[in-house]
C-alpha positions as CSV (number, residue, x, y, z in Angstrom):
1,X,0.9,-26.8,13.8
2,X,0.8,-23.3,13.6
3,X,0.0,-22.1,17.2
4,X,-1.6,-18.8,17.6
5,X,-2.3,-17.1,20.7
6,X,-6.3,-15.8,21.3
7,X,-8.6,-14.7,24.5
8,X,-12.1,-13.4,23.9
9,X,-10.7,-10.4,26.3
10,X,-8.7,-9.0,23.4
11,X,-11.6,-7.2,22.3
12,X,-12.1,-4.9,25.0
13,X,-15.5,-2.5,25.2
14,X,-14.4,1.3,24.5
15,X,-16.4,4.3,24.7
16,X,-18.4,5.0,21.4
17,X,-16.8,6.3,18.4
18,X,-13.4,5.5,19.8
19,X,-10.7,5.5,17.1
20,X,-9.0,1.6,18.2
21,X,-10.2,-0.9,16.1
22,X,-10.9,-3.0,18.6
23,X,-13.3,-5.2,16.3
24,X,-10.4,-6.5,14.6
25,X,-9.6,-8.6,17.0
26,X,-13.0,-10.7,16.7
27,X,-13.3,-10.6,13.0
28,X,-9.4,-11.8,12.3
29,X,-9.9,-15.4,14.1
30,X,-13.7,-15.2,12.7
31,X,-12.3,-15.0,9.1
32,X,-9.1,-17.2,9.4
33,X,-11.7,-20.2,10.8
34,X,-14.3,-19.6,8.0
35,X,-11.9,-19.5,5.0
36,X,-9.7,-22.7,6.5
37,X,-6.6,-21.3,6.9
38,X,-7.1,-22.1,10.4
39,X,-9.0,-24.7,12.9
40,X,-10.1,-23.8,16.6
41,X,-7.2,-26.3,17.2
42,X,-4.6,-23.6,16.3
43,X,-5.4,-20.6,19.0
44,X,-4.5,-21.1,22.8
45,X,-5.9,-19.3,25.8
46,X,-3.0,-17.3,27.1
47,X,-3.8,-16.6,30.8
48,X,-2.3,-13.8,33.9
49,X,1.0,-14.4,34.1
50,X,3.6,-14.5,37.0
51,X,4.3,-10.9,37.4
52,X,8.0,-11.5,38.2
53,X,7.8,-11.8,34.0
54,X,6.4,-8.3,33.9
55,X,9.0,-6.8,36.2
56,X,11.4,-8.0,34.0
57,X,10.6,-5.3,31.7
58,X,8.4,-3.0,33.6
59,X,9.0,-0.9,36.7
60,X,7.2,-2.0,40.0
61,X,6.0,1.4,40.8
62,X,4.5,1.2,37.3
63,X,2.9,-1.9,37.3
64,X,1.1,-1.8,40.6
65,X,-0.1,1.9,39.3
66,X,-1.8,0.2,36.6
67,X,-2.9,-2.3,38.7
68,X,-4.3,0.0,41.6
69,X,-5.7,2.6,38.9
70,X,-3.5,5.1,40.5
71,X,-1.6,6.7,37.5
72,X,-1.6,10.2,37.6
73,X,-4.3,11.8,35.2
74,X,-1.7,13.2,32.5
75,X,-0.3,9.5,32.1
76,X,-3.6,7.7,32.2
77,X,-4.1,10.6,29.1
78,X,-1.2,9.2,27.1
79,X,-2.3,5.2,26.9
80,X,-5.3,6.7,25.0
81,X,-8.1,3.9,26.4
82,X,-9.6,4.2,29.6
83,X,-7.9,2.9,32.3
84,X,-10.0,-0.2,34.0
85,X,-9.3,-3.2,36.0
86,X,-10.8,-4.6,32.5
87,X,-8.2,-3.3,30.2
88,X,-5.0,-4.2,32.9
89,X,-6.2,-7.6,32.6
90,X,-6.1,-7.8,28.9
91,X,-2.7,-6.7,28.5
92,X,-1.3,-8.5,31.0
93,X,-2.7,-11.6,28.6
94,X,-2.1,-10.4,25.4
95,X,1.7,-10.4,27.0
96,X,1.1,-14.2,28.3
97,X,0.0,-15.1,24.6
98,X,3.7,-13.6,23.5
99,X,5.5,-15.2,26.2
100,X,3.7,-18.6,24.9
101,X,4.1,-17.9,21.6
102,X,7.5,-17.3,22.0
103,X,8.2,-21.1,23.2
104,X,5.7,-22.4,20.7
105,X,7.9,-20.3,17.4
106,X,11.0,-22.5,19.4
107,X,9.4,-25.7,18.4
108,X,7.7,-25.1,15.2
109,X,9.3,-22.3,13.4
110,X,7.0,-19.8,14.1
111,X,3.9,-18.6,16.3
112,X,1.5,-16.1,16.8
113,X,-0.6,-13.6,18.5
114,X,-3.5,-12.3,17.3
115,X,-3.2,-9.1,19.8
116,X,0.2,-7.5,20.9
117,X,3.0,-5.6,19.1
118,X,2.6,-3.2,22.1
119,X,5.7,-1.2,21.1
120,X,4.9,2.6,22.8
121,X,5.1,0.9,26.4
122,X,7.9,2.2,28.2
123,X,10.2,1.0,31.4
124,X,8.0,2.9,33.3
125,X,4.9,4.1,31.2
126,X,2.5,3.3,28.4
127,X,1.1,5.8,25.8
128,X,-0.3,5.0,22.3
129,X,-2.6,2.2,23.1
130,X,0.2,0.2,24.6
131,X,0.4,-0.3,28.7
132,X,3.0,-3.1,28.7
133,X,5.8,-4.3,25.7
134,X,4.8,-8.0,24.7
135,X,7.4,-8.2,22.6
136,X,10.1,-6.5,25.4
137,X,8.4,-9.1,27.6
138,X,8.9,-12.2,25.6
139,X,12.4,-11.6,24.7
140,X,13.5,-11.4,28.8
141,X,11.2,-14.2,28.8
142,X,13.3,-15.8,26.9
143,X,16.7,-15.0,27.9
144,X,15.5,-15.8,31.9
145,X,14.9,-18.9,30.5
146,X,18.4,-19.6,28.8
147,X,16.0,-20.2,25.0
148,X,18.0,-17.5,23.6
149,X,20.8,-15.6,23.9
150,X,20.7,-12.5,21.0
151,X,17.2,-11.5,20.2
152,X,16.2,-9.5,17.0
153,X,12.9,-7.4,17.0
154,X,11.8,-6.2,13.3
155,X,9.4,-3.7,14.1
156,X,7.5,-2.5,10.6
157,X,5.0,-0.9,11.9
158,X,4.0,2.4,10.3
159,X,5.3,4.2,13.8
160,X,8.7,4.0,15.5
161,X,8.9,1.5,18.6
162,X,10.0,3.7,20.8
163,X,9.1,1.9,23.9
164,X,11.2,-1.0,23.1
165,X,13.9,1.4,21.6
166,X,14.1,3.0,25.2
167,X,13.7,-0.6,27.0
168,X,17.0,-1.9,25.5
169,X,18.6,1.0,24.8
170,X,22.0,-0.2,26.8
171,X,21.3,-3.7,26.1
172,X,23.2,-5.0,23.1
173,X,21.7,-9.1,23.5
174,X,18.4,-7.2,21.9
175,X,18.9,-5.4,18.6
176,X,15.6,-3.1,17.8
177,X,15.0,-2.7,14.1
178,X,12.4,-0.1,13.4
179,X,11.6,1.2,9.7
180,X,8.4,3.8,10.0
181,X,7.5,7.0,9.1
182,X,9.5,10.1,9.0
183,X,6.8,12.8,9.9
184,X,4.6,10.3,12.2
185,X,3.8,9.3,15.9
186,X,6.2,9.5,18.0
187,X,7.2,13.1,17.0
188,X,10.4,13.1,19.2
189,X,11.6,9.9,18.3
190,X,13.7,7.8,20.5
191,X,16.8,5.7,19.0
192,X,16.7,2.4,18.2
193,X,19.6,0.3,17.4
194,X,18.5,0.8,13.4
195,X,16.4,3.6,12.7
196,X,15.1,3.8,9.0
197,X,12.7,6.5,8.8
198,X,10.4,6.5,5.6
199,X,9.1,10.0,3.5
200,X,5.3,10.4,3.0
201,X,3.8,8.1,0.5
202,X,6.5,5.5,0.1
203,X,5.6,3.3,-2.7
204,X,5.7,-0.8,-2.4
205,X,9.1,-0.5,-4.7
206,X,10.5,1.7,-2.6
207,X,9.7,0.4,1.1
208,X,10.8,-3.5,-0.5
209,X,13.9,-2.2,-2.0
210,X,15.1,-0.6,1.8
211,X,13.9,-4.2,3.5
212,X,15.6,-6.4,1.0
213,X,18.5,-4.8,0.9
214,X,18.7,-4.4,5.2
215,X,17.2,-7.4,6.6
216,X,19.8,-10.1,5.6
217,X,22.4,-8.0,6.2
218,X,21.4,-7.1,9.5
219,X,21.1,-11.0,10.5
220,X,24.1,-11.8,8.9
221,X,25.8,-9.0,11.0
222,X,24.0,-9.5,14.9
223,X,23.7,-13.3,14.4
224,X,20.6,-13.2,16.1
225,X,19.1,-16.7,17.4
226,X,15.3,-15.4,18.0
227,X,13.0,-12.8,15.6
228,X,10.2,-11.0,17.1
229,X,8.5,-9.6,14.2
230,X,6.3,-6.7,14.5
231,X,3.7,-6.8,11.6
232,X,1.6,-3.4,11.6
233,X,-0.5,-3.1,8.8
234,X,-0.2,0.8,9.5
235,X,1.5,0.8,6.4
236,X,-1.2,0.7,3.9
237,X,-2.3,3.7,1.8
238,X,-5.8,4.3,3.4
239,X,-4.6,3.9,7.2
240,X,-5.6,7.0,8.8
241,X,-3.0,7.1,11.3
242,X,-0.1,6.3,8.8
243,X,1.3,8.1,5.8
244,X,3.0,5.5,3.8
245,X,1.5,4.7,-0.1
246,X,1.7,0.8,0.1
247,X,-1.1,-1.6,-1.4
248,X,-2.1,-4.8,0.8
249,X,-0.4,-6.6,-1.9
250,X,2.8,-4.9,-0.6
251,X,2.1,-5.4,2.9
252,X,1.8,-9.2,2.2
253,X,4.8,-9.2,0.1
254,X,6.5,-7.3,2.6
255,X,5.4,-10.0,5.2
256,X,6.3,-12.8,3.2
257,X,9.6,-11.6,2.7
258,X,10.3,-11.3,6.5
259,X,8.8,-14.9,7.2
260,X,10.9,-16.2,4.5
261,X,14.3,-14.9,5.6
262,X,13.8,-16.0,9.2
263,X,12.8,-19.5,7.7
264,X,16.2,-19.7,5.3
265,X,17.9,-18.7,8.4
266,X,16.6,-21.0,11.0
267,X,15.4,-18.5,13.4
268,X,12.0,-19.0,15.1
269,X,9.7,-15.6,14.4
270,X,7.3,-14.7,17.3
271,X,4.9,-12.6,15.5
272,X,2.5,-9.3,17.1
273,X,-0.2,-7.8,14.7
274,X,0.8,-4.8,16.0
275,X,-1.2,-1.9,14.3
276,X,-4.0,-0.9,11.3
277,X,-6.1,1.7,11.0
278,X,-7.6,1.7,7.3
279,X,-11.5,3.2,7.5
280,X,-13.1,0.0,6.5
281,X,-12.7,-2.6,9.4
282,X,-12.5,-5.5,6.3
283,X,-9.2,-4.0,5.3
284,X,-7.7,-4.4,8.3
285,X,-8.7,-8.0,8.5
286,X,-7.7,-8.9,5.0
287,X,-4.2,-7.3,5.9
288,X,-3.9,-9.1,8.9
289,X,-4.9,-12.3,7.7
290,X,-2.4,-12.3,5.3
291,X,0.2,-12.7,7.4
292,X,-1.5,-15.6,9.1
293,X,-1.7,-17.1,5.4
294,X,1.7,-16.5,4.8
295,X,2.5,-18.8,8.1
296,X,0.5,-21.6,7.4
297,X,2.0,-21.7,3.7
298,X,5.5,-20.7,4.2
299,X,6.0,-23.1,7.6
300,X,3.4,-25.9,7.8
């Protein structure tokens, strides 16, 4: 069964008019139930987890300032929600439902989370709507564990993971893949182990030509034995915080391809929504969902 991970807490209150979709996160399970690609049987309850799993990624001075609510003004600034006992709660979930997720993709194949794909968190900060790295989580998760050895992240969101870049930097038993815009947040980009930066208004031919062409390659070259795939839908045309040209009907292509290759390969694929943008809340949910689709045919 495809197991994804889901807590009513993912859809955190924000101030009025804020620019975070944080709807999304109602409306994806909402429509994935109603249509049938999914039963209540298929999400979990992630819950807080240990925070030795945290540390593992995360500084201690960090966390407990997140914790305490005692970052510094300017940094409280950069994660772009406000900060709240509320909001620490829900990320320190959202990175449970990876670390669950994680094992669950280890015995079927594949798993999700509806949330996550957190990628801006730092060692020791957050910015971007990210406070802690689910996916930078998972994979130590993993490793403390001895479930894998060489871990893969495939970050295709529409903006550079920078956080994880920086996280494993001088780590070579985690390989970060990011393919995102050129001219797009993070301005100063850090550097990931592939960087593949995209011009304005990449078409669908274009952005599938670069993936098809890097993806085996790449896990034909670092042998990896886990995939965290980071599946931002950032990418689409409309988005208003990307800059790419691709249809939904790319996107999904682009996702099935990913899903696909892991499945040839016999890697387990741990996948974050990561991020969407489009004006109109129902095309963020169509994009989304069709990655979930993609699961449930491709695996189950």
């Amino acid at each position: 069964m495809l197991k994804i991970a889901f807590h009513p807490i993912y859809k955190h209150p924000l101030p009025e008019g804020h620019r975070f979709p944080m709807l999304k996160y109602e409306l994806l399970p909402e429509q994935l139930i109603y249509e049938g690609t999914c039963s209540k049987d298929n999400f979990f309850e992630p819950e807080i987890p240990l925070d030795e799993h945290i540390l593992r990624v995360h500084t201690e001075e960090y966390v407990q300032d997140l914790k305490q609510l005692t970052l510094d003004a300017r940094a409280a600034r950069k994660i772009g929600f406000p900060l709240s006992h509320g909001l620490v709660t829900r990320e320190v979930i959202i990175a449970d439902g990876t670390m669950k997720s994680s094992e669950y993709a280890l015995q079927h194949g594949i798993a999700m989370n509806i949330a996550g794909g957190t990628h801006h968190a730092y060692t020791n900060r957050g910015e971007a709507f990210c406070l802690l790295n689910d996916q930078a989580i998972g994979a130590r998760y993993l490793q403390n564990k001895k479930l894998a050895d060489k871990v893969l992240i495939v970050d295709l969101d529409v903006h550079q993971g920078n956080g994880s870049a920086e996280i494993f930097k001088y780590d070579a038993s985690v390989f970060t893949f990011s393919m995102h815009g050129e001219a797009n947040y993070p301005f100063k980009k850090e550097t990931s182990d592939l960087d593949i930066a995209l011009e304005n208004n990449t078409s669908d031919k274009e952005y599938l030509k670069i993936l098809y062409e890097t993806l085996p390659k790449l896990i034909k070259q670092e042998r990896p034995d886990f995939v965290y795939y980071l599946c931002g839908v950032d990418v689409i045309a409309s988005d208003k915080l990307g800059k790419l040209g691709m249809s939904i009907e790319g996107c999904k292509a682009r996702d099935r391809f990913v899903l696909e290759t892991c499945k040839t390969n016999n890697l387990p694929v741990m996948c974050s929504m990561g991020g969407g943008y489009s004006p109109n809340i129902k095309t963020i949910v169509e994009a989304h969902a069709n990655t979930f689709r993609l699961a449930q045919d491709l695996f189950f």
